[in-house]
C-alpha positions as CSV (number, residue, x, y, z in Angstrom):
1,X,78.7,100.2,70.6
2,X,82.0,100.9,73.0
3,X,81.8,100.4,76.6
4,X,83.4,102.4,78.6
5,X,84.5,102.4,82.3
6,X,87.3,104.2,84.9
7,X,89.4,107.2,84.3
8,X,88.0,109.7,81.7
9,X,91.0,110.7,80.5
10,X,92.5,114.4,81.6
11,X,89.1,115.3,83.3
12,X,89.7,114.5,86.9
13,X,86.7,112.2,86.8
14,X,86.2,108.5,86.6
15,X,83.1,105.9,86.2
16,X,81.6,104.3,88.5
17,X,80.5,102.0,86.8
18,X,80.5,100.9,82.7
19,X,78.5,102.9,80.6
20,X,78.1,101.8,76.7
21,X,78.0,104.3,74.6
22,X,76.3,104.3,70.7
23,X,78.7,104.5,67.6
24,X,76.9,105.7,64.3
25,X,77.8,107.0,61.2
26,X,75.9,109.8,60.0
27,X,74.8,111.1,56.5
28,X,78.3,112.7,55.7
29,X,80.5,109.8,57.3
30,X,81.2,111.4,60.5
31,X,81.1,108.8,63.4
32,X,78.3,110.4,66.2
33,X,79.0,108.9,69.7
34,X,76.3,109.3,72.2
35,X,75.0,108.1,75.4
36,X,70.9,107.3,76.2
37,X,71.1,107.5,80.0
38,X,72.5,111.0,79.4
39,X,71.5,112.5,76.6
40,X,75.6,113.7,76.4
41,X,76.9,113.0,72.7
42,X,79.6,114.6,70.2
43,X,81.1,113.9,66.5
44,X,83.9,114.1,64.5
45,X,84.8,112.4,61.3
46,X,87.5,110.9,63.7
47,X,87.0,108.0,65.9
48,X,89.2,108.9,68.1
49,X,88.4,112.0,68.3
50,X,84.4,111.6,68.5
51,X,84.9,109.3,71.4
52,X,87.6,111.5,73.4
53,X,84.5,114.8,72.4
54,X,82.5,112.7,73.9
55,X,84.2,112.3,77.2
56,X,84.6,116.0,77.0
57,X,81.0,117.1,76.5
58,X,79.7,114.1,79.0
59,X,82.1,116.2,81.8
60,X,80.6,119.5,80.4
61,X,76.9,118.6,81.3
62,X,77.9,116.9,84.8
63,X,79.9,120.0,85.8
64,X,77.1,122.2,84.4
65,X,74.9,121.0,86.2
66,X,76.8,120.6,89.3
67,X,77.8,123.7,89.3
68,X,73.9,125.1,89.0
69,X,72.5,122.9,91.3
70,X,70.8,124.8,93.6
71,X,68.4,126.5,90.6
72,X,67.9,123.1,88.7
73,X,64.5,122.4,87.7
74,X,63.1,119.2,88.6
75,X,64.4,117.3,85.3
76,X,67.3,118.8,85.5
77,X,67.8,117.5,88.9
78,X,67.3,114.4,87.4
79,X,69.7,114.3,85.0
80,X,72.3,115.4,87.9
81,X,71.3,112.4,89.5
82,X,71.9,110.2,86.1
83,X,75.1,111.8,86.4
84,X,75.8,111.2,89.7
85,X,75.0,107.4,89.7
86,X,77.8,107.0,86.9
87,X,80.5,109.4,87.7
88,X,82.7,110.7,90.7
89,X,85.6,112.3,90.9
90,X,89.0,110.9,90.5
91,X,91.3,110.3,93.7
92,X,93.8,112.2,94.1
């Protein structure tokens, strides 16, 4: 497990508040990171670079959805408000 909290790193975007975050290897050694509250996740046979994929793809799915907001389904709307409760933008 990593826990992870403030700046996500060349997004713009920032935590709230600490999110951890699942570190597993799977079947062919690659290191899968992933998030419950979310459902966001990425992998790499990198570390580094599974963790930083995973910033990027947890950014994705919160602009995704921001950006279709007003023709979200009800779980979807959901999950926007997961999002919300954990990230914000940055200051600028």
């Amino acid at each position: 497990m990593l826990t992870l909290l403030g700046p996500l790193p060349e997004t713009g975007y920032h935590l709230k508040k600490a999110i951890v975050v699942q570190v597993e290897r799977d079947e062919e050694g690659s290191f899968v990171v992933s998030e419950a509250n979310t459902g966001a996740f990425h992998y790499d046979h990198d570390l580094s670079r599974a963790v930083a994929g995973f910033v990027g793809a947890f950014v994705e799915e919160f602009e995704f959805l921001l950006h279709h907001e007003s023709s979200l389904s009800p779980a979807m709307t959901s999950d926007l408000d997961r999002f919300r409760m954990l990230v914000e933008p940055s200051a600028q």
